[in-house]
N, C-alpha and C positions, 0 to 999 in steps of 0.2 A: 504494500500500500504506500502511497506517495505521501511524503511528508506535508505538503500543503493541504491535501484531505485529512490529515491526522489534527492538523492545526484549525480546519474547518469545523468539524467536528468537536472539539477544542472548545470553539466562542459559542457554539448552539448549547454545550453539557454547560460553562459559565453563565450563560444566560439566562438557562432555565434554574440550575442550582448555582448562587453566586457563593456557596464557602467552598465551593471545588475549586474558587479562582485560584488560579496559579501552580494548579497543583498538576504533575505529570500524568497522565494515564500509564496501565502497564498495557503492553498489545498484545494478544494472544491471536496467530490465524487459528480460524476456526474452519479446517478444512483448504478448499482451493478456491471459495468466491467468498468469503465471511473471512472477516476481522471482529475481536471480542477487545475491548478499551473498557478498563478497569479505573476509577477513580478512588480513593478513599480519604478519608478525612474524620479528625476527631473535631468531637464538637462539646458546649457542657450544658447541660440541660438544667430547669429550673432550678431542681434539686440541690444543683451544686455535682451530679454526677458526670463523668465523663462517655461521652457515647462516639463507638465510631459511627461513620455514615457509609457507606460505599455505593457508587453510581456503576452498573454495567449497563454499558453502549456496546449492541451488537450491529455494526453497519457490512454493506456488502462494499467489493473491494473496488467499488469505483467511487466508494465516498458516500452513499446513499444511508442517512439511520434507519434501521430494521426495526428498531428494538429499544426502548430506555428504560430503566430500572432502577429503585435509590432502595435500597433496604437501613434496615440500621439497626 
């Protein structure tokens, strides 16, 4: 996958989730036409507790998002 769709990709997962700004994805192919972009981030919740977040972004390998997902 080309580095300009990765960084595309990028501004769409920061737009929608801004505490992923800045943060790298990891890239996993998933197969020969999917790419899997993995984001994560700790965040602290009301409580005072600390929570991760992580965002999976499954796009196809011309750059297209398939897929968005935030669990925590």
């Amino acid at each position: 996958m080309e580095r300009e769709w990765i960084t595309a990709i990028c501004r769409q997962v920061y737009r929608r989730f801004p505490e992923m700004e800045g943060r790298a994805p990891k890239v996993k192919p998933q197969g020969e036409s999917q790419v899997l972009l993995i984001f994560t981030t700790k965040a602290t919740s009301a409580s005072g507790r600390t929570i991760e977040k992580t965002v999976r972004v499954v796009a196809s390998s011309s750059g297209k998002i398939l897929k968005m997902s935030e669990s925590r």
